[in-house]
BAKEMI-728348 format. One line per 5 residues: number of its first residue (from 1); their letters; for each residue x, y, z of C-alpha. Coordinates in Angstrom, 2 decimals, decimal comma. Each point is the difference from the previous one (the first is absolute). Layout:
REM BAKEMI-728348
NUM = a = X Y Z; ... $
***
This chain:
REM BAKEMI-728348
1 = xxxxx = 43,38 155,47 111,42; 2,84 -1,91 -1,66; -0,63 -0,45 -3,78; -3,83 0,75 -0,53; -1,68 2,46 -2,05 $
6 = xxxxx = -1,53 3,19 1,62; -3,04 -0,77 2,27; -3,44 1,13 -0,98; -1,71 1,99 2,37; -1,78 -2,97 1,33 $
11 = xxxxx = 2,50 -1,75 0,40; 1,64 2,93 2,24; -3,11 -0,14 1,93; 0,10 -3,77 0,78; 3,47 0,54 1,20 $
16 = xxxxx = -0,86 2,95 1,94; -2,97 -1,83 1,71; 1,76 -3,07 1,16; 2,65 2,16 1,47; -2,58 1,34 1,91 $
21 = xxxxx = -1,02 -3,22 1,26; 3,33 -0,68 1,09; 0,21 -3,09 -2,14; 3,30 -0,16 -2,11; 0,28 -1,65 -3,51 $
26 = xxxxx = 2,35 -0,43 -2,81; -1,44 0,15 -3,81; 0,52 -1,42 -3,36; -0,35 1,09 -3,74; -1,43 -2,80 -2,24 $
31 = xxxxx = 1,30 0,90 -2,69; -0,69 -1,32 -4,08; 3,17 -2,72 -0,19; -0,72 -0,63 3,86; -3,66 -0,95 -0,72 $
36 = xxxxx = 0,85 -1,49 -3,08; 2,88 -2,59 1,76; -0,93 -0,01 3,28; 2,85 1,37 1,50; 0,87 2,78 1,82 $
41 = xxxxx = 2,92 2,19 1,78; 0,16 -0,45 3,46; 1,35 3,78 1,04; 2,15 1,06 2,39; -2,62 1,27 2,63 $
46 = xxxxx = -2,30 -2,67 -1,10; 2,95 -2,21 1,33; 0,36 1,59 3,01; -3,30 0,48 0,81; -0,66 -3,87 -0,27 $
51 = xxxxx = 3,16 -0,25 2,12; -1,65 2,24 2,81; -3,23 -1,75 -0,09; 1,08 -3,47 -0,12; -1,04 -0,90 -3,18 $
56 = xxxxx = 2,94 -1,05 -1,53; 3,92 1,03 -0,39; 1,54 -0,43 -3,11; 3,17 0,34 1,02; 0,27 -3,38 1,68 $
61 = xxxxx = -1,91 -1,74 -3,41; 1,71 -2,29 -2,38; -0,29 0,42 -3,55; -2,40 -2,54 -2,01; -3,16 -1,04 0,34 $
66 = xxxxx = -0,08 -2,51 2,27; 0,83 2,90 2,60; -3,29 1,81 -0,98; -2,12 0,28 2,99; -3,69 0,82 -0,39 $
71 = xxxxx = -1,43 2,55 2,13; -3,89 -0,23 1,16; -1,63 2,98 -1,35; -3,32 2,14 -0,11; -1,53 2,13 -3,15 $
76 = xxxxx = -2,12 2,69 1,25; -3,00 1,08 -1,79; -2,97 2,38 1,38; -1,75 -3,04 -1,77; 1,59 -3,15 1,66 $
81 = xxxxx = 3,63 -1,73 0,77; 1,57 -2,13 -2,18; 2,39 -2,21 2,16; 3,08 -0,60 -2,19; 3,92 -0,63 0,65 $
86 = xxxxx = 3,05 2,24 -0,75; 3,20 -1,43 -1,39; 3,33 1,26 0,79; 3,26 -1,24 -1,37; 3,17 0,99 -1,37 $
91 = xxxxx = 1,03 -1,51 -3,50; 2,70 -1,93 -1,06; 1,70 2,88 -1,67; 3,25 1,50 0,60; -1,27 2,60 2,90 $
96 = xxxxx = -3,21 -1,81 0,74; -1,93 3,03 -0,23; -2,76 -0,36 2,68; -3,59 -0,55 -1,37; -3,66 -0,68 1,16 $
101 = xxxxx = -3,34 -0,83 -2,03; -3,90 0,69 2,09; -1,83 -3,52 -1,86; -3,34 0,67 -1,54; 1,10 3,62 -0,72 $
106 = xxxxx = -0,97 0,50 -3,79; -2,92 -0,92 0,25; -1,41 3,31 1,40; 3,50 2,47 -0,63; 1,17 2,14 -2,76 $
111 = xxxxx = 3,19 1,22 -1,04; 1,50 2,32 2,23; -2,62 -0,22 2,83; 1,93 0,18 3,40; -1,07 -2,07 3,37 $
116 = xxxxx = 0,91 0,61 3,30; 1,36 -2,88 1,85; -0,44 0,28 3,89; 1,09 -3,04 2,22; -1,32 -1,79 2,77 $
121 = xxxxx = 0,47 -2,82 2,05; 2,15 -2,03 -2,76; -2,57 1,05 -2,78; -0,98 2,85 -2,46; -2,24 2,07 -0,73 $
126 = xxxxx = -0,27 1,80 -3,32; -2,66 2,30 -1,38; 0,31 1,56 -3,44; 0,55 3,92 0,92; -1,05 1,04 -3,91 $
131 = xxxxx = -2,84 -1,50 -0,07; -1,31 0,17 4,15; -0,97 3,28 1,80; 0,94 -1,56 3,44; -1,10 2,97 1,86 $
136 = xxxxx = -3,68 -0,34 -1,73; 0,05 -3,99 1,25; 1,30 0,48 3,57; -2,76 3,09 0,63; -2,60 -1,76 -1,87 $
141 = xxxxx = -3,44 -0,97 2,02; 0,23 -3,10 -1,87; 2,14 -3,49 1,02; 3,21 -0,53 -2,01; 3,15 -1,52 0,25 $
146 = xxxxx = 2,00 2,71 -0,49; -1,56 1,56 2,94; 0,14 -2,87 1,84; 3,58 -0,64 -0,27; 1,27 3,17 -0,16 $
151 = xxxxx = -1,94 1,12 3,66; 1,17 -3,20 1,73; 3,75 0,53 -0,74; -0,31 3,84 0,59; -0,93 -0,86 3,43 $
156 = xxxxx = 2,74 -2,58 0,09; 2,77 2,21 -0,82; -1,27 3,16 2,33; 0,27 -2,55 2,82; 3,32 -0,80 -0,04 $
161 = xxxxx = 0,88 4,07 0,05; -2,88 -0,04 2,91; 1,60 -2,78 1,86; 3,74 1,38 -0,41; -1,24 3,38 1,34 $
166 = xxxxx = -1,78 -0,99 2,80; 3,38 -1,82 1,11; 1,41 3,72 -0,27; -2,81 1,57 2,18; -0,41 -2,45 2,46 $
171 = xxxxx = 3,99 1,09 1,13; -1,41 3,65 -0,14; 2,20 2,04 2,38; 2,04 -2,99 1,03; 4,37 0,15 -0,34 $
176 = xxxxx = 1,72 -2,84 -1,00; 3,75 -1,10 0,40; 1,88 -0,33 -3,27; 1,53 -3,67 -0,40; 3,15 1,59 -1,18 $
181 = xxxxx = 1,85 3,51 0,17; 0,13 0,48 -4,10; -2,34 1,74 -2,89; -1,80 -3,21 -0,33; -0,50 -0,81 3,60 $
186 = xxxxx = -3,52 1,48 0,11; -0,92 -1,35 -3,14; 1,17 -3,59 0,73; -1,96 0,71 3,20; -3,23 0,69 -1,25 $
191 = xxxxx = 0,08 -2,85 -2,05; 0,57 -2,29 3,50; -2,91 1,96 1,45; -1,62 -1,44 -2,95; 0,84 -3,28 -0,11 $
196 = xxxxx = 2,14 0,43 -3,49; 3,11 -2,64 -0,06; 2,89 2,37 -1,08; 1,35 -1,07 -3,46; 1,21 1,83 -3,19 $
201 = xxxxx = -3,31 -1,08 -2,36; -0,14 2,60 -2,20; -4,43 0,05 0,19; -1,55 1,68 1,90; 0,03 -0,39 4,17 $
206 = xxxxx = -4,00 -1,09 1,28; -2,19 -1,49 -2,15; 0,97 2,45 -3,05; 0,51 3,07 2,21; 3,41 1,49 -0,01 $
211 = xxxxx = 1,60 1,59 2,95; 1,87 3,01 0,31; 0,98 1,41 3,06; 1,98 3,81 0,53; 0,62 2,16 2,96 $
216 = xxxxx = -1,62 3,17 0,99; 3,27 1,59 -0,32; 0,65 -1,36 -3,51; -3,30 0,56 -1,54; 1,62 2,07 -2,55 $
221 = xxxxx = 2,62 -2,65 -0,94; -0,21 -2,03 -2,93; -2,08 -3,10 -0,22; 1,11 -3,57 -0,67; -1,69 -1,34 -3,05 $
226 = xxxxx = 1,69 -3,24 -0,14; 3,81 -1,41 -1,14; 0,95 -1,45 -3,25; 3,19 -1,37 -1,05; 1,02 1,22 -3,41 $
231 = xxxxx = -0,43 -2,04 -3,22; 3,70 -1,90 0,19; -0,46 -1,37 -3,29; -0,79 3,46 -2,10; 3,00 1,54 2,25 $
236 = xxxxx = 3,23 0,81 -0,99; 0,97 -0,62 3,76; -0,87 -3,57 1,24; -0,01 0,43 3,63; -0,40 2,87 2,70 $
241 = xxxxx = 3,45 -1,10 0,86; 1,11 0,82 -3,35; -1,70 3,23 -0,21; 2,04 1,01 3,26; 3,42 -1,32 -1,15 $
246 = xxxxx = -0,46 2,37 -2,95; -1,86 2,88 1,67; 0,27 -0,33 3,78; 2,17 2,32 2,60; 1,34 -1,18 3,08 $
251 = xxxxx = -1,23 1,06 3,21; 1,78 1,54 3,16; 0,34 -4,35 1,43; 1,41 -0,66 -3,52; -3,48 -1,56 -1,66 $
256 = xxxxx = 0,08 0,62 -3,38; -3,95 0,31 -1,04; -3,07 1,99 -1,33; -2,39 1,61 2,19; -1,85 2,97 -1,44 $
261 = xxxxx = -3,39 1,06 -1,36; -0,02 0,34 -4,15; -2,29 1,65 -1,90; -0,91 0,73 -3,68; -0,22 3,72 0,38 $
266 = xxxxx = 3,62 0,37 1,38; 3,61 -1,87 0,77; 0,66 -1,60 3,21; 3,43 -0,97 0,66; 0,49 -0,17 -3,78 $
271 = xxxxx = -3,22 -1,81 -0,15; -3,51 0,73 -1,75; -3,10 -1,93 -1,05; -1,29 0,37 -3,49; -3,61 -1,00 -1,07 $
276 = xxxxx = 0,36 -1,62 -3,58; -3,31 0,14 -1,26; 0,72 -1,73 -3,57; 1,99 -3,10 1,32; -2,64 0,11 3,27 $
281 = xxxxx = 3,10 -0,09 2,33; 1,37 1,64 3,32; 3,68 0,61 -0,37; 2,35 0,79 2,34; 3,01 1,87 -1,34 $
286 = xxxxx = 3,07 1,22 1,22; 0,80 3,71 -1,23; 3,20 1,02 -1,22; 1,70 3,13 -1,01; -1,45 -0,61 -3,84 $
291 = xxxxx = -2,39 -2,99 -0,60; -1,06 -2,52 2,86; 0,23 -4,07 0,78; -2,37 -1,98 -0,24; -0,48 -1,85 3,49 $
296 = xxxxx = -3,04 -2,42 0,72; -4,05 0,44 -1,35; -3,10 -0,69 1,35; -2,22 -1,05 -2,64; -3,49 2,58 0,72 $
301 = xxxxx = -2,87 -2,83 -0,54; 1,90 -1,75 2,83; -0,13 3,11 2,52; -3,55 0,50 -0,95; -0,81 -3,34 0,69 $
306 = xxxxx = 1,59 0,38 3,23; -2,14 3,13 0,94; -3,01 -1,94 -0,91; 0,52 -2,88 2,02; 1,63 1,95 3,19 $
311 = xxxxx = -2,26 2,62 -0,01; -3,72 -1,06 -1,34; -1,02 1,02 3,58; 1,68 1,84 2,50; -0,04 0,86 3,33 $
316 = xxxxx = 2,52 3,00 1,00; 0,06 0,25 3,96; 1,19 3,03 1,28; 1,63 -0,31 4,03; 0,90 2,21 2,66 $
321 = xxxxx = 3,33 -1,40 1,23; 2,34 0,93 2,69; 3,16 -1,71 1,48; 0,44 -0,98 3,92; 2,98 -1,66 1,44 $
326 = xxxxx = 1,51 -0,73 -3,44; -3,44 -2,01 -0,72; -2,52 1,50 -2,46; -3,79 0,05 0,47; -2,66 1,28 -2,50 $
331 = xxxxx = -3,80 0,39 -0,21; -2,32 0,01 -3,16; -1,03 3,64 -0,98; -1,93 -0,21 -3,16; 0,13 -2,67 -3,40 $
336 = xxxxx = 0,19 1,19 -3,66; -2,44 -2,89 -1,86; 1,30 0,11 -3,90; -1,52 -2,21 -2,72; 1,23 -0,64 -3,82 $
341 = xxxxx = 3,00 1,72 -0,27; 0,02 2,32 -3,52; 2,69 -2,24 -2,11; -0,03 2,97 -2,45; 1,61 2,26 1,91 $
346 = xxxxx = 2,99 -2,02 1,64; 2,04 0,84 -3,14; -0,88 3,36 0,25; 1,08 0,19 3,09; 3,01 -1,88 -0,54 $
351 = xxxxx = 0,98 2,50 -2,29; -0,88 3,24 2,57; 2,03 -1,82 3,13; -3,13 0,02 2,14; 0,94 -3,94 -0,53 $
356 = xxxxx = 3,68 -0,69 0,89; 1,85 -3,26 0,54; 2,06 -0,74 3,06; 3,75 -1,87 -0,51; 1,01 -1,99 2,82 $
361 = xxxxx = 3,22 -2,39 -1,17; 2,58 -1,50 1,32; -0,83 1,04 3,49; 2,05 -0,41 2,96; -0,88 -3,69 1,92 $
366 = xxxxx = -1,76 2,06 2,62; -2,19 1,74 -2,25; -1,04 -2,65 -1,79; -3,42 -1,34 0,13; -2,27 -2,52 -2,52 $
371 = xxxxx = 1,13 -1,84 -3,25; 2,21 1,06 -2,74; 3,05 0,20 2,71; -1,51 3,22 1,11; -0,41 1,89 -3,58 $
376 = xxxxx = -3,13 1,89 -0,48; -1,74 2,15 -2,34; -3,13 1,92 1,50; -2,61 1,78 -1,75; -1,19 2,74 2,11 $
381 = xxxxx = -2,31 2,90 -0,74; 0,13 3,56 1,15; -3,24 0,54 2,30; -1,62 2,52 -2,37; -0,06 -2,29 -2,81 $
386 = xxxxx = -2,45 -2,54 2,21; -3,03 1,86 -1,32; 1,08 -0,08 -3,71; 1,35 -4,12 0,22; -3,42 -0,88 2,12 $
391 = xxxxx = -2,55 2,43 -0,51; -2,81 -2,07 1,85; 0,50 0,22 3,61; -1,73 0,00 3,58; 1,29 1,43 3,05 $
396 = xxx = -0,45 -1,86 3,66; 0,36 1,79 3,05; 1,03 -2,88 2,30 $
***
């Protein structure tokens, strides 16, 4: 996680059994000045997993206090629950920094203890991982609320994969028409079949499940992770038209534009990606003969707060296609059911190209699709790097 000391072993455990369960959680380090003022740093996947779940989006939050909002919450105990609320704010400073404080904390926390924070139906629910073996409550003979919690939201969350997969089987064998001859047309299909309004929210799809859809053919293409513009004001370029007026070629119809692949591990057009681990920042740079440009960044805590919230849970449906009087029609073959995608090794990857980014600026009007007059920067991943991005994964024949 983002700015915490190592983890003890049990609190490694604690981790490793609610991921288990299927229940997913953000954490927090109390730490000495945080105890002391009551006051701590709301980080980035903290943010976006209160985004995901509901809770809260800082983003859209004024600075001051009298934009505080309180946030009904639970402290977990094998012993008892202490009902309590959690504030979250932004101060009046010059970035408004975002912040939260768990009332009644002190009393029972020392410096540098860390609680997990899972949410729930507008609430939370924290339990002190140093100090509770959570895998000794929920198997315990005896009544507690840590078991009683954690079992009724475990069987929560596992029905909403249950229910999403017996959508999938129930069509078992059955071809469908694709609403519209494109890559997305099966994809914007399935989401009809399931009752999904088609919009560009960057969560997740149903109920916290993302959908991914690829043909049988393509199985071996990259995957789509999930777009993000570029960080306009740490660029040097302000605008994807700018970026083409200074980079682009023109195309056989006269377009002048950028549409290529670029990676970190080689050029592209003049173009390569470069992980820059001290400044935590994705920049795109154009290469020249000696020395580059710099071009646009992505700042990294963004794009892992991206994966986090895109891709908590994921189902990847595989289809047989095939294509009849100019008309397309598919047929679910198997789903790839990922969980908790490894944040420590998107970097990593980054850095090895099994993680590109797609340019798409300044299209032609006829190629143009979604906001941002057409411009878009995809993050896709090479299929063999699934295993090392989400290692937890189950595999539906459909």
């Amino acid at each position: 996680m983002i700015h915490m000391r190592p983890f003890t072993p049990l609190e490694l455990k604690n981790q490793h059994y609610l991921v288990n369960l299927g229940i997913s959680f953000t954490q927090v380090q109390i730490t000495e000045t945080g105890l002391k003022k009551s006051i701590l740093d709301a980080t980035v996947p903290m943010r976006a997993y209160f985004k995901e779940n509901e809770i809260h989006d800082y983003d859209l939050q004024s600075q001051g206090p009298e934009s505080k909002i309180l946030i009904p919450t639970h402290i977990l105990s094998f012993q008892n629950v202490l009902n309590t609320y959690t504030s979250l704010y932004r101060p009046i400073t010059k970035k408004g920094d975002p912040r939260l404080w768990i009332y009644k904390l002190q009393a029972f926390t020392q410096a540098d203890d860390i609680y997990i924070l899972i949410a729930n139906g507008g609430e939370l629910y924290v339990i002190n991982s140093t100090r509770e073996d959570i895998k000794q409550a929920v198997e315990s003979v005896l009544i507690n609320p840590i078991k009683e919690y954690l079992l009724a939201l475990s069987n929560q969350v596992q029905e909403v994969s249950r229910e999403l997969l017996q959508h999938f089987r129930a069509a078992s064998g059955q071809w469908f028409e694709s609403e519209v001859m494109a890559d997305t047309g099966i994809g914007r299909t399935i989401e009809t079949l399931l009752g999904i309004p088609m919009n560009s929210d960057k969560t997740a799809d149903y109920k916290g499940i993302e959908l991914k859809s690829a043909r049988g053919n393509r199985l071996g293409a990259r995957k789509n992770l999930f777009t993000q513009t570029p960080n306009w004001e740490l660029s040097r370029c302000k605008s994807g038209q700018e970026i083409v007026n200074k980079y682009g070629y023109f195309t056989e119809d006269g377009f002048k534009t950028i549409q290529t692949t670029v990676s970190a591990t080689h050029p592209t057009r003049d173009l390569q990606l470069l992980v820059n681990d001290f400044n935590g920042l994705l920049e795109l740079q154009h290469i020249r003969d000696v020395g580059h440009d710099d071009i646009a960044v992505w700042q990294l805590l963004k794009l892992h707060e991206r994966l986090l919230t895109k891709h908590h849970e994921t189902f990847w449906i595989n289809v047989e296609n095939r294509i009849e009087n100019n008309k397309e029609y598919f047929r679910y073959d198997n789903i790839i059911h990922t969980k908790n995608p490894n944040i420590g090794q998107f970097d990593i990857l980054l850095e090895q190209g099994m993680i590109t980014v797609d340019l798409l600026l300044c299209r032609p009007s006829h190629q143009k699709s979604g906001k941002n007059g057409g411009d878009t920067y995809s993050f896709k991943m090479k299929s063999k790097a699934m295993p090392l991005l989400f290692p937890e994964k189950l595999i539906y024949k459909i």
